[in-house]
N, C-alpha and C positions, 0 to 999 in steps of 0.2 A: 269812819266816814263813808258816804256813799256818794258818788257823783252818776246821774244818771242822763241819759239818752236817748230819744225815739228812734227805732230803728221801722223804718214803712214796709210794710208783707203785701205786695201790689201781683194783684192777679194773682280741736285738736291741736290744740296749743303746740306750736311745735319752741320749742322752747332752749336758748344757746345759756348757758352756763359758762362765765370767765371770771378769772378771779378778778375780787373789787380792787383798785388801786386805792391808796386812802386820799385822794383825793375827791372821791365821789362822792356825791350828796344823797342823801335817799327823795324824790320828789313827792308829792302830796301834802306841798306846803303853800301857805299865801305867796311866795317867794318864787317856789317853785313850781305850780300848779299840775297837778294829773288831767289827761286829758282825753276824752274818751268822740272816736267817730265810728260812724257805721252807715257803709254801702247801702243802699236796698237792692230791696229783693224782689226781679220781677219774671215771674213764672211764663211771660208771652202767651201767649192762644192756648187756652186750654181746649183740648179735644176727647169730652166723655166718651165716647168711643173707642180712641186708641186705647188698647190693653197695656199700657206702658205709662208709668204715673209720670208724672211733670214735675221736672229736678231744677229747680237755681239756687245757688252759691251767693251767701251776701260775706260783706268783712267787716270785723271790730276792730277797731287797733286801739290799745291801749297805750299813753306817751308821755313823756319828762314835757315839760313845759322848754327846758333847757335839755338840749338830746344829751348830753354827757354824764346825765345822772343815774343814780340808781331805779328801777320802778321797786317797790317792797312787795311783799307777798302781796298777792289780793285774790278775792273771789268775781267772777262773772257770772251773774245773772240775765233771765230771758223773764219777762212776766209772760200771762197767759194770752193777754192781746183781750180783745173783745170777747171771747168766749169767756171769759174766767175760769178755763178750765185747758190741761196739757192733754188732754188724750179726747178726741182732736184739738186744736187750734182751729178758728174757723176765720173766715174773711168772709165779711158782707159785702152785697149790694140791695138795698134795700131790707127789704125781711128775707130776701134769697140769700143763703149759706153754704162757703164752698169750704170742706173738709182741708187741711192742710197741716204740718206740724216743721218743725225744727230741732235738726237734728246734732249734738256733739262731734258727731263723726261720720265719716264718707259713708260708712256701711249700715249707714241708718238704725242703729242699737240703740244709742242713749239718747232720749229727749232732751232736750238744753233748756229749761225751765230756771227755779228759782231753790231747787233741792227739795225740794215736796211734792207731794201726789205720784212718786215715781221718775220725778222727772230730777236731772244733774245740775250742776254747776259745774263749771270752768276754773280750774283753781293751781294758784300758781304760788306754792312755796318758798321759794328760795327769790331774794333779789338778782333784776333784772341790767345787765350793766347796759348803758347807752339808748335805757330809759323806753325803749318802743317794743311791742308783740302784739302780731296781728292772731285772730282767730277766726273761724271761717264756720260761716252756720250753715248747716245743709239744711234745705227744705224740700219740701215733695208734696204733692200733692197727688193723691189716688186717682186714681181711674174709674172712670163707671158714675160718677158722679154727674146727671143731669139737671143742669141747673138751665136761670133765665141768662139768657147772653148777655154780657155785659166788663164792666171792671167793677172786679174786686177787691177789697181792700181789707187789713187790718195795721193796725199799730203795737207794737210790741216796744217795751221799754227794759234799755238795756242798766242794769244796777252794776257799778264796779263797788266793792267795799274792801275796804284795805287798813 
């Protein structure tokens, strides 16, 4: 199954392991519904100038319907947003285009896409007890980029499959 999410691009799982009681339910059912939100992301005043790209922090949380339950393995995805493409990501305003991507982890390594073109997925093996984990997208946007002043936007949709 896949339940999916707009997550708005405007302007590392950390993961607890305990054992299951057997009273736990695994959720991702009509009953017990999986349930997916996500923060946006908003980069503030971008300044082509400054030699220091422009960093924000958005968050996924993935959740039991009922917090007591199990979550099951699943995978996270990132589609590409408007560019249909992971290397860049881009955000419009009008025909103007501002460079930007998303990233797995703080140190900006692995692209967070949909596991193609180079780009990872977010992938969680083992069930989760008490049903919630949040995951944290880093974005960035380069420096040097002169564009038209304005706000920028893209849409990226977030895919859980489980």
């Amino acid at each position: 199954r896949s339940v999916r999410i707009r997550l708005a691009a405007v302007s590392c799982a950390a993961l607890l392991l305990t054992p299951v009681p057997a009273f736990a339910l695994v959720c991702g059912t009509l009953l017990d519904p999986m349930t997916v939100s996500a923060s946006g992301l908003n980069f503030g005043t971008y300044m082509p100038a400054n030699p220091v790209a422009a960093r924000a922090n958005a968050t996924i949380t993935i959740s039991c319907g009922l917090g007591l339950d199990l979550l099951p393995g699943f995978t996270v995805g990132l589609s590409a947003g408007g560019a249909g493409a992971y290397f860049p990501r881009t955000m419009t305003l009008g025909a103007s285009r501002l460079s930007y991507n998303l990233y797995a982890d703080p140190a900006l390594l692995s692209v967070w896409g949909d596991d193609t073109a180079g780009s990872i997925t977010q992938i969680v093996t083992e069930p989760v007890l008490f049903g919630n984990l949040a995951f944290t997208a880093y974005g960035r946007v380069p420096p040097g980029q002169f564009v038209t002043p304005g706000v920028y936007s893209d849409t990226i949709i977030v895919t859980v499959t489980y």
